[in-house]
N, C-alpha and C positions, 0 to 999 in steps of 0.2 A: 504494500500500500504506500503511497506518495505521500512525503510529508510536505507540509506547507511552513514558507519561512515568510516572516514581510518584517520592512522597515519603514516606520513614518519618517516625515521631514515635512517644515514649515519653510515658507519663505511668502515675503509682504512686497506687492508689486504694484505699479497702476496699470489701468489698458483704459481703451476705449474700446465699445464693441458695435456702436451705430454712428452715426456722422451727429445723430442729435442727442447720443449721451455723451455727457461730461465727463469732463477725463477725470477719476476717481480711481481709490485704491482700495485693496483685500489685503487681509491677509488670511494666506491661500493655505491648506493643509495638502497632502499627500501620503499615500500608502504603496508601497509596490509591492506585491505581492508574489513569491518565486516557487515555485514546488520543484519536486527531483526525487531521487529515492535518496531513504534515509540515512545519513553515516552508519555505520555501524558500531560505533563508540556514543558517537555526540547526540545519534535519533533527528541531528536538522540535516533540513536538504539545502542550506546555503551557510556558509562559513561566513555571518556578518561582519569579522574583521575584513574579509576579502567584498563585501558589496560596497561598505559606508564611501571608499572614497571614490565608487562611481558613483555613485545617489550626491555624496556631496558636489561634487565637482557639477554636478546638474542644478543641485541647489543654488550654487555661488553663479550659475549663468543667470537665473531665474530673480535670485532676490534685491529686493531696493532697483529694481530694474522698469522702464515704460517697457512691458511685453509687448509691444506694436510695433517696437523697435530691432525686433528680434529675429533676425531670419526663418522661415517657416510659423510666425506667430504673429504676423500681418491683421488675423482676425481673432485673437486672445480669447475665445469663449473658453468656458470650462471643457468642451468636450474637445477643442484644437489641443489647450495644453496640456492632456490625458495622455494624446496621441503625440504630440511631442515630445513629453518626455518618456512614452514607450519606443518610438524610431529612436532615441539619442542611448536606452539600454537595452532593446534589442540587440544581440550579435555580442553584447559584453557579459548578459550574464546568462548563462542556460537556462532554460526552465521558467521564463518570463511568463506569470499567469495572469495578472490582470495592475491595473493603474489606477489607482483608487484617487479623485483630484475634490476638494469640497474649500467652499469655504460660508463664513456666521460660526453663528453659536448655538451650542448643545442644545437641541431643541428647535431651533431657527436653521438651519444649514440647509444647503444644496450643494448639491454634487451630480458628478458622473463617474460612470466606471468603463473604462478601456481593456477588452480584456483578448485573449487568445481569439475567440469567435469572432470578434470585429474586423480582423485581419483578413 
């Protein structure tokens, strides 16, 4: 049976997403979620020392950043940067299952989820 590993990461951006909304900012949450079969020692299917400085190195593109300004992210909805930042960990980590992108608060939030079937 396939374990499931995932890492959150935060980052606070502005966009625009029509010509008639105002340039305004989130702060964005994220989850990427990886499965694989399971170590045999450790039970996870992704060694988080080996994902964090690809998930960061995404983060540090994405944060205090205008996302309109950002090649491939021309139209910043939540479901473009789903899919952005699954093409930018596609191919680096195996077993890529799904891009969890939301952002509000507990109770208030919206989101989208990016996952292997969207491909």
């Amino acid at each position: 049976m396939p374990a499931l590993t995932f890492r959150d990461f935060a980052f606070d951006a502005a966009h625009k997403t029509t010509p008639d909304t105002p340039l305004h900012g989130h702060s964005f949450k994220v989850r990427v979620v990886l499965t694989g079969e399971p170590h045999p020692i450790y039970g996870w299917s992704h060694d988080l020392l080996e994902v964090a400085p690809i998930l960061d190195s995404i983060r540090k593109q994405l944060d205090h950043s205008y996302l309109n300004d950002i090649d491939g992210l021309e139209m910043p909805t939540l479901e473009n940067v789903a899919r952005w930042i699954w093409d930018r960990i596609d191919g680096s980590l195996r077993g890529l299952e799904r891009v969890e992108v939301w952002r509000g608060t507990e109770g208030g939030a919206e989101g989208t989820i990016y996952s292997r079937g969207d491909r």
